[in-house]
N, CA, C and O atoms as CSV, one atom per row, in Angstrom:
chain,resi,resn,atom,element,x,y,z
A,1,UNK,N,N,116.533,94.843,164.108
A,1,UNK,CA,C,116.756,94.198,162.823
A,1,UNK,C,C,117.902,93.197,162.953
A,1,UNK,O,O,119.088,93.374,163.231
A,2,UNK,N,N,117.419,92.432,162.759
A,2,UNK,CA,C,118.601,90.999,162.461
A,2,UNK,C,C,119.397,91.171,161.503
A,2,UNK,O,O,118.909,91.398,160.396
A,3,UNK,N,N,121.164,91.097,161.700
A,3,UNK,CA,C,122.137,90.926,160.841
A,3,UNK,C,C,122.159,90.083,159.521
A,3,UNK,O,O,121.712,88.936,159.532
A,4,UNK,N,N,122.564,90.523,158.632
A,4,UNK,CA,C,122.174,89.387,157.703
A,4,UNK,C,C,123.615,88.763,157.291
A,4,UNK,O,O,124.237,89.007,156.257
A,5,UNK,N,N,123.954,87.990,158.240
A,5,UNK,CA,C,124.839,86.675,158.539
A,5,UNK,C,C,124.345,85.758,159.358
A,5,UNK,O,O,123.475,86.105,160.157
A,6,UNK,N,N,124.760,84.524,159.324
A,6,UNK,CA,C,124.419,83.190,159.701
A,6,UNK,C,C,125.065,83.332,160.884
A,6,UNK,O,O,126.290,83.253,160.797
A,7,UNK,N,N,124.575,83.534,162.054
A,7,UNK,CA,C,124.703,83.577,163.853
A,7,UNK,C,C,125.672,82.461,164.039
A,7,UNK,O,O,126.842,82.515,164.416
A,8,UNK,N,N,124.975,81.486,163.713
A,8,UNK,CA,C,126.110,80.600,164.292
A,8,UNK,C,C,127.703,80.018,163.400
A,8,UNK,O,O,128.767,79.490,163.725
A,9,UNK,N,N,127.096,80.466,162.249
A,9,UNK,CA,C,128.671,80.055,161.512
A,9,UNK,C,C,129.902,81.254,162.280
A,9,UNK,O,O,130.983,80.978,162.802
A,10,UNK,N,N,129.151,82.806,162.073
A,10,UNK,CA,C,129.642,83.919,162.760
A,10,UNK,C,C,130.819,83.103,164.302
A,10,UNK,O,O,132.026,82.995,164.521
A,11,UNK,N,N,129.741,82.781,164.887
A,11,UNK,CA,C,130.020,82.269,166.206
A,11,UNK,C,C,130.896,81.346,166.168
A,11,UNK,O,O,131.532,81.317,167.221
A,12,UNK,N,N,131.284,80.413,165.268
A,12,UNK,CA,C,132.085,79.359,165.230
A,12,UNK,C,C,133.377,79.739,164.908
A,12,UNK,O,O,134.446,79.204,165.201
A,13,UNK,N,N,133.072,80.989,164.100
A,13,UNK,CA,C,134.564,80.668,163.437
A,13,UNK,C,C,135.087,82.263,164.608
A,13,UNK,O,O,136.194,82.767,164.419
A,14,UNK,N,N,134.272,82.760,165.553
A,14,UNK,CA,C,135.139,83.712,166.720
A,14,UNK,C,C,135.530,82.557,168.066
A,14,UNK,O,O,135.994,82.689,169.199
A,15,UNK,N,N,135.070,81.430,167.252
A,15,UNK,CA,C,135.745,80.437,168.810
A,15,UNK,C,C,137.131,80.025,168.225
A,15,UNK,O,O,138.265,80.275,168.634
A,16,UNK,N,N,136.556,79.086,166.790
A,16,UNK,CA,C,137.965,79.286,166.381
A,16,UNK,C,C,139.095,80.004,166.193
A,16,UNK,O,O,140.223,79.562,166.411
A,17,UNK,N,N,138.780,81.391,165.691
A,17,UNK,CA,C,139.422,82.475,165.743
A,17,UNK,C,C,140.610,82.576,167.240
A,17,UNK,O,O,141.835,82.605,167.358
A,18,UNK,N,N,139.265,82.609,168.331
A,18,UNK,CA,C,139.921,82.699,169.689
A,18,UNK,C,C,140.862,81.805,170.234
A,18,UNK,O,O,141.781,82.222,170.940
A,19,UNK,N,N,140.605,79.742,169.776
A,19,UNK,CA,C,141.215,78.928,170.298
A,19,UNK,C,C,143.088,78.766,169.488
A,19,UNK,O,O,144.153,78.264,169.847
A,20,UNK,N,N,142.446,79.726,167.953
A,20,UNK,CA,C,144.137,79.704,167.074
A,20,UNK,C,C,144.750,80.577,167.584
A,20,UNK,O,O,145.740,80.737,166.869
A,21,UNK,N,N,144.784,81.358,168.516
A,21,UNK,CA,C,145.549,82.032,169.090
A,21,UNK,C,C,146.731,81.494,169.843
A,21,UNK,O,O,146.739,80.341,170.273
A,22,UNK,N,N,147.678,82.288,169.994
A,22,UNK,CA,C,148.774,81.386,170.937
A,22,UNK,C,C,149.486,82.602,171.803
A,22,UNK,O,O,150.148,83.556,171.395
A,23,UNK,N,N,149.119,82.232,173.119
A,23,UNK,CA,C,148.120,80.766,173.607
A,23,UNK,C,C,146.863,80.720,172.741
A,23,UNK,O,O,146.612,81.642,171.965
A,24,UNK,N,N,146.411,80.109,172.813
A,24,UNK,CA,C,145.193,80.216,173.068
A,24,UNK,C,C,143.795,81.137,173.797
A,24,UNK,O,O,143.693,80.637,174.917
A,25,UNK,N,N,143.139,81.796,173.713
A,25,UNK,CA,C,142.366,82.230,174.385
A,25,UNK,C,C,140.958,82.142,175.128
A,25,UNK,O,O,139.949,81.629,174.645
A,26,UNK,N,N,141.063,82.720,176.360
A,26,UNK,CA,C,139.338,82.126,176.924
A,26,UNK,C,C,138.085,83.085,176.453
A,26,UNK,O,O,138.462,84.136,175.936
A,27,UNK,N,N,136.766,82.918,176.535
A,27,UNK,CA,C,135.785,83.754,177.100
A,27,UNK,C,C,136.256,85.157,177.993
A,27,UNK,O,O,136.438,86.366,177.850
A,28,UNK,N,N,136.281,84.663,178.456
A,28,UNK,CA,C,136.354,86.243,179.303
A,28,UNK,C,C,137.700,86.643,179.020
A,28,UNK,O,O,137.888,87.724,179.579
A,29,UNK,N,N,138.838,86.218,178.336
A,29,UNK,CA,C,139.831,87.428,177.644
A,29,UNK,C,C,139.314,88.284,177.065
A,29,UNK,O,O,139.514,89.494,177.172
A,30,UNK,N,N,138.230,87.452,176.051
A,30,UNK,CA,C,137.888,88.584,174.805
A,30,UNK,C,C,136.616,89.021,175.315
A,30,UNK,O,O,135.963,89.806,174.628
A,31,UNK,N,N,136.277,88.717,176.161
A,31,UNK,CA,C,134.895,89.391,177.313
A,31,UNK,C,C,135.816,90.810,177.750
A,31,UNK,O,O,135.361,91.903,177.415
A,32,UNK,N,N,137.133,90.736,178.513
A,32,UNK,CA,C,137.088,91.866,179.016
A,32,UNK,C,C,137.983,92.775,177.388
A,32,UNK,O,O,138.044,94.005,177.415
A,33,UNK,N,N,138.428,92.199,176.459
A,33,UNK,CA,C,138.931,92.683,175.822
A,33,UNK,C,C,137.856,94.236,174.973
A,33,UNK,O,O,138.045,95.404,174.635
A,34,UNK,N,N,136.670,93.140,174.984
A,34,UNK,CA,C,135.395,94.184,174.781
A,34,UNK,C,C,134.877,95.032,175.128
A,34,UNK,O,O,134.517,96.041,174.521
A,35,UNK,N,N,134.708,94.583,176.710
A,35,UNK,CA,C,134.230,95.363,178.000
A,35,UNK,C,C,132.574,94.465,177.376
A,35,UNK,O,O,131.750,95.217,176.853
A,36,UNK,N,N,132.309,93.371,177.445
A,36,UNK,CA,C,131.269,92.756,177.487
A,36,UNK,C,C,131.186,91.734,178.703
A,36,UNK,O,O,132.242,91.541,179.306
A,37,UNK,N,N,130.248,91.177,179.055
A,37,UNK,CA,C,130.103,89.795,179.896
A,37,UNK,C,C,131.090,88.473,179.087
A,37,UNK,O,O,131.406,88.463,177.897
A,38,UNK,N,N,131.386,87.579,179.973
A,38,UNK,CA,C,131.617,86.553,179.099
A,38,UNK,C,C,130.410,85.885,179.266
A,38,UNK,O,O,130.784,84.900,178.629
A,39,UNK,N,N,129.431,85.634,179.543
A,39,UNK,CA,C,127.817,85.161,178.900
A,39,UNK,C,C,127.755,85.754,177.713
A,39,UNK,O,O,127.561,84.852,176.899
A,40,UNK,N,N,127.807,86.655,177.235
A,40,UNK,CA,C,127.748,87.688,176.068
A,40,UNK,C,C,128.307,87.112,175.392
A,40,UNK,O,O,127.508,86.833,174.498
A,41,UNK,N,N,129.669,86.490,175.062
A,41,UNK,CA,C,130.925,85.744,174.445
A,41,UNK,C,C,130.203,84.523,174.220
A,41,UNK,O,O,130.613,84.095,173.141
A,42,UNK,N,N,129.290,83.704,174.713
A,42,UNK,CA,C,129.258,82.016,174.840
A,42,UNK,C,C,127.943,82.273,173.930
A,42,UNK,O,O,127.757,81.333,173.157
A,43,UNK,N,N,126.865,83.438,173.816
A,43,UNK,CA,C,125.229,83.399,173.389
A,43,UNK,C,C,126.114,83.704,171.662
A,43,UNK,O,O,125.714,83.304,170.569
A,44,UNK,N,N,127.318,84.487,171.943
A,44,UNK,CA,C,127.645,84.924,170.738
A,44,UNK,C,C,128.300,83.433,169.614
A,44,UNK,O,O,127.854,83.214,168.488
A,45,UNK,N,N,129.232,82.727,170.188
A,45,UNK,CA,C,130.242,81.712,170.096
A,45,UNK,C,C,128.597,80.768,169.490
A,45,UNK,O,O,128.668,80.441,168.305
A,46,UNK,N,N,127.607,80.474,170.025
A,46,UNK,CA,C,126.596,79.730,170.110
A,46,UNK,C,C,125.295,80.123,169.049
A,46,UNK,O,O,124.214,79.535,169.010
A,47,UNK,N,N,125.650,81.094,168.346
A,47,UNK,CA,C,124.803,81.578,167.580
A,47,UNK,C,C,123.368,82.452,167.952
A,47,UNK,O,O,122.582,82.941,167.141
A,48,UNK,N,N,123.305,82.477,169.240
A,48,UNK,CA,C,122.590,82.558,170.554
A,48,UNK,C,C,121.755,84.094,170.159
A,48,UNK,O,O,120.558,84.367,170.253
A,49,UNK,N,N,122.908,84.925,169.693
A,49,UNK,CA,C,122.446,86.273,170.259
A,49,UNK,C,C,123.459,87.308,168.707
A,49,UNK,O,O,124.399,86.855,168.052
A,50,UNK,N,N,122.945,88.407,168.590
A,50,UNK,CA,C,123.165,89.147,167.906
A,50,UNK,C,C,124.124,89.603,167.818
A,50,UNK,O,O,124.394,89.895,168.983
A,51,UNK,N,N,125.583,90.165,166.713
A,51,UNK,CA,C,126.759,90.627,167.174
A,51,UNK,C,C,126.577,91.920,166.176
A,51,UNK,O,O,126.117,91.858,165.036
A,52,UNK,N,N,127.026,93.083,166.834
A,52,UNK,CA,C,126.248,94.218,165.806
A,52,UNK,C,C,127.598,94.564,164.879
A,52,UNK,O,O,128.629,94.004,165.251
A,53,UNK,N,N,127.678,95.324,163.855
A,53,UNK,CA,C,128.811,95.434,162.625
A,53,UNK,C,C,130.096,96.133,163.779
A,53,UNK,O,O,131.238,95.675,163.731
A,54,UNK,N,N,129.821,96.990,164.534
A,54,UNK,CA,C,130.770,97.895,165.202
A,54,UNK,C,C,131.478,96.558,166.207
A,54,UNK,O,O,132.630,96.207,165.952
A,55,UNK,N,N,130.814,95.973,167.170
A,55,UNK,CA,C,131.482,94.278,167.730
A,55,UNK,C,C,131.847,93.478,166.687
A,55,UNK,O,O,132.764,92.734,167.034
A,56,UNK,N,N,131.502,93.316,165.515
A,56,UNK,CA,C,132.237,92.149,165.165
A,56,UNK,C,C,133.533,92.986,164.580
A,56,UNK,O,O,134.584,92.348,164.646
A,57,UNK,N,N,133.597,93.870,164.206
A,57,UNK,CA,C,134.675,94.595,163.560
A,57,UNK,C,C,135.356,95.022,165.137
A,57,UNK,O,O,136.389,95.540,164.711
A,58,UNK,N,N,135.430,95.108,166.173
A,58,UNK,CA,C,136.209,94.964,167.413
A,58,UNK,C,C,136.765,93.838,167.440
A,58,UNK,O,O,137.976,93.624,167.371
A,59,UNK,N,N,135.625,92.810,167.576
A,59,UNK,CA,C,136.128,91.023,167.645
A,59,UNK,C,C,136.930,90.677,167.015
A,59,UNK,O,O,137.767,89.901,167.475
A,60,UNK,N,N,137.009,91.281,165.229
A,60,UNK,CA,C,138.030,90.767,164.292
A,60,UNK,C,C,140.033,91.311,164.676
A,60,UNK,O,O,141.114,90.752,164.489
A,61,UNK,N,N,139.510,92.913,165.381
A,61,UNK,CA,C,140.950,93.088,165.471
A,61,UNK,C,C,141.301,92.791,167.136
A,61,UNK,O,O,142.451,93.060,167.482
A,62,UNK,N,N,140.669,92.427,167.835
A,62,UNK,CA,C,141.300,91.744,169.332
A,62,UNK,C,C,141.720,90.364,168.775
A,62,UNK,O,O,142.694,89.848,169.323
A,63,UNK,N,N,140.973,89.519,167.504
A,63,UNK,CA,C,141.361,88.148,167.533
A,63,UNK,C,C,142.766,88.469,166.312
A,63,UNK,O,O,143.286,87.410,165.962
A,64,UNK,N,N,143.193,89.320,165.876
A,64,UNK,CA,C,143.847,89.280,165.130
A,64,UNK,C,C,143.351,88.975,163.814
A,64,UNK,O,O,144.350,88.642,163.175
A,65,UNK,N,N,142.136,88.898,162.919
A,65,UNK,CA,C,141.793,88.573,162.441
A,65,UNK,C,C,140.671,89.170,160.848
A,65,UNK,O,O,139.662,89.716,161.295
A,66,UNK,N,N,140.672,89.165,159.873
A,66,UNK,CA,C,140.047,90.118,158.608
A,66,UNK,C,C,138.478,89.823,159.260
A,66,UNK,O,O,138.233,88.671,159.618
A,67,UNK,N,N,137.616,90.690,159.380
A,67,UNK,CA,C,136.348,90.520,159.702
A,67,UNK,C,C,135.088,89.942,158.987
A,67,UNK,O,O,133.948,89.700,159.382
A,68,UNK,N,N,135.947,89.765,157.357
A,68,UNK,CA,C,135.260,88.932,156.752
A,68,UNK,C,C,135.376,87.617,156.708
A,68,UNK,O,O,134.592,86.806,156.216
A,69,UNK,N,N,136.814,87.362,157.471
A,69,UNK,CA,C,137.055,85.913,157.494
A,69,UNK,C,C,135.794,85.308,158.667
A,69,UNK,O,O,135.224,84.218,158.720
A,70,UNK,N,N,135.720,86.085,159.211
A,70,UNK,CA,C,134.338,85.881,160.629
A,70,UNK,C,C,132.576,85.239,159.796
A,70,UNK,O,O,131.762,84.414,160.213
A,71,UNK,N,N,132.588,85.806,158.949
A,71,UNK,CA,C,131.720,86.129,158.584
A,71,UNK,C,C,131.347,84.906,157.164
A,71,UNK,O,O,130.221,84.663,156.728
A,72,UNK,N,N,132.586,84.335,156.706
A,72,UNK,CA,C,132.329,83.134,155.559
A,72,UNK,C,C,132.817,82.118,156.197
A,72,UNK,O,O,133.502,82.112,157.220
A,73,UNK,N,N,132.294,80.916,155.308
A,73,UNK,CA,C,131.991,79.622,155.501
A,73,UNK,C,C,133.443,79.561,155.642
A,73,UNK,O,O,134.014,79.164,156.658
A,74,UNK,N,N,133.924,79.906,154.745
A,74,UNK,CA,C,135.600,79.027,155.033
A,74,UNK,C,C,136.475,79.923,156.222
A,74,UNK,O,O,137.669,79.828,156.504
A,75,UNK,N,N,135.666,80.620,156.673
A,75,UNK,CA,C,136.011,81.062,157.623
A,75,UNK,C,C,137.549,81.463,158.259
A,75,UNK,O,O,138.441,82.059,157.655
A,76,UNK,N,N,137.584,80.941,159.695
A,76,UNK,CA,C,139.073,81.234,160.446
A,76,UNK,C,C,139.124,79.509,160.726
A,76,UNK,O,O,138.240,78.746,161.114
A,77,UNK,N,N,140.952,79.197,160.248
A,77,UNK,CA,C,140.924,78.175,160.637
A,77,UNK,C,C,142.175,77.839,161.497
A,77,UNK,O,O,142.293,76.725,162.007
């Protein structure tokens, strides 16, 4: 069953999320931060591929970040 959020807005705003960091962060930080691939990170970032409620609620607290901000338009900026 497909998430019912928009894949790629999702995806945009965990790149942004990742690049407001300071430093900054890569793919495979938050690849191993997961214990995922960083291919996994880029299908995700890309709208590519599915992120299930239990990963994005990981994703939100490795990026520092409210998991709903992931998830709306106005997103992470």
């Amino acid at each position: 069953m497909d998430a019912p959020w928009d894949h790629r807005l999702v995806g945009e705003n965990i790149r942004r999320a990742r690049l407001a960091r300071t430093p900054p962060r890569g793919q495979r930080w938050l690849a191993d931060r997961l214990g995922v691939s960083q291919p996994t990170i880029s299908r995700w970032e890309q709208g590519r591929a599915d992120i299930s409620v239990r990963n994005l609620d990981v994703i939100a607290r490795a990026l520092d970040v409210d998991a709903k901000d992931l998830l709306n338009d106005g997103g992470v900026r």
